[in-house]
C-alpha positions in Angstrom: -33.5 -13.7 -119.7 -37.2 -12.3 -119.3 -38.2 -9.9 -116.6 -41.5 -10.2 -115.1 -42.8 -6.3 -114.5 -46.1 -5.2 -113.5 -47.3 -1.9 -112.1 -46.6 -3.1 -108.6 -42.7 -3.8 -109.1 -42.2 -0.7 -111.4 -44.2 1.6 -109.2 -42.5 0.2 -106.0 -38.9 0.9 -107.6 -39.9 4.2 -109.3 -40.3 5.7 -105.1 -36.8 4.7 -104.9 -35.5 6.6 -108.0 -34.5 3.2 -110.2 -35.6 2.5 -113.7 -37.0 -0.5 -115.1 -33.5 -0.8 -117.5 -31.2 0.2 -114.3 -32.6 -3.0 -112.2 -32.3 -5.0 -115.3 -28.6 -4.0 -116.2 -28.2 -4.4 -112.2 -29.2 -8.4 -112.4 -27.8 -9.2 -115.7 -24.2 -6.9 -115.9 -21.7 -8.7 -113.5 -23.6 -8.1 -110.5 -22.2 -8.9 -107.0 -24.6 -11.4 -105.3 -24.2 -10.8 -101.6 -26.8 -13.5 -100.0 -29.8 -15.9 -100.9 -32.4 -15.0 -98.8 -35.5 -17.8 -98.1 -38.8 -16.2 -98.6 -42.0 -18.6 -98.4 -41.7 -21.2 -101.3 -39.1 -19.1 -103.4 -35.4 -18.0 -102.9 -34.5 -14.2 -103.3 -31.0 -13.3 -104.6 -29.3 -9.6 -103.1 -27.3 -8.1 -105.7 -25.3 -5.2 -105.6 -24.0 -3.2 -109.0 -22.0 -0.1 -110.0 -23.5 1.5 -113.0 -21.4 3.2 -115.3 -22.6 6.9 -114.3 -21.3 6.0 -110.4 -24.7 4.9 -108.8 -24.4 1.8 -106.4 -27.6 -0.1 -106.8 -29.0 -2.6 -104.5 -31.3 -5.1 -105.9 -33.4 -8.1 -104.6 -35.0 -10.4 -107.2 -36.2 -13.8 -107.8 -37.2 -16.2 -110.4 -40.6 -17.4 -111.1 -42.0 -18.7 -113.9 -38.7 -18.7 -115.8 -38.8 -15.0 -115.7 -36.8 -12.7 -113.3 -38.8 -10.5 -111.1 -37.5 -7.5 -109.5 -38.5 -7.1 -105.7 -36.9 -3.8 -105.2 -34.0 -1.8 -106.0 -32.7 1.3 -104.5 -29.5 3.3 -104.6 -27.3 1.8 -101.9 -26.7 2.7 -98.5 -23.7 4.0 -97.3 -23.1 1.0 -94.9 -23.5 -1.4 -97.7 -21.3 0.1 -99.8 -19.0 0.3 -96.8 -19.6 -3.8 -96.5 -19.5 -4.5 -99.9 -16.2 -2.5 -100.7 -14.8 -4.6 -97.4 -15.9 -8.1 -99.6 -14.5 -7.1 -102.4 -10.7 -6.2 -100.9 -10.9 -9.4 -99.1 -11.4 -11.3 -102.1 -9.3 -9.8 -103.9 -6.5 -10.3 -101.4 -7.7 -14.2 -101.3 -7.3 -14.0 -105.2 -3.5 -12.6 -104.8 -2.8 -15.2 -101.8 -3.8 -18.1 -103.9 -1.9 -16.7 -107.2 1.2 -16.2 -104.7 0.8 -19.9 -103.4 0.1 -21.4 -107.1 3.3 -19.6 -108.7 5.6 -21.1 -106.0 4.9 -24.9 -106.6 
């Protein structure tokens, strides 16, 4: 997939410390999609990512023009990462429930 960057997006993510390849990797590298957010005509995505070094990115993109543009992305928040690590144990206890109830038929 294309990203769409111009000196707007990469300046605006630069102030919060991300690289270009970071919010790339972010959208592309099993990211967790937390909510679809309306804006005007188009629909942003809110991601959230763990790169490899231990950052926690937050990123909020959209697709125009068949090409992904990045709106912003910044290292997350403590509260979000609070939130998010709440998702994730409750979907992984989902996952175990169901695997529980499918073994036992």
């Amino acid at each position: 997939m294309e990203f769409d960057w111009d000196a707007d997006n990469l300046r605006h993510i630069a102030r919060h410390g991300i690289d270009p390849r970071e919010a790339e990797d972010a959208v592309l590298i099993e990211p967790l999609e937390a909510d679809l957010q309306p804006h005007g005509s188009e629909e942003r995505v809110l991601c959230f990512w763990a790169h490899q070094i231990g950052r926690l990115l937050t990123v909020l993109y959209t697709e125009r023009r068949g090409k992904i543009r990045v709106v912003t992305a910044y290292e997350m928040t403590k509260h979000s990462n609070r939130c998010t690590s709440k998702e994730n144990r409750h979907a992984q206890q989902a996952n175990r429930n169901s695997e529980v109830r499918h073994r036992s038929r």
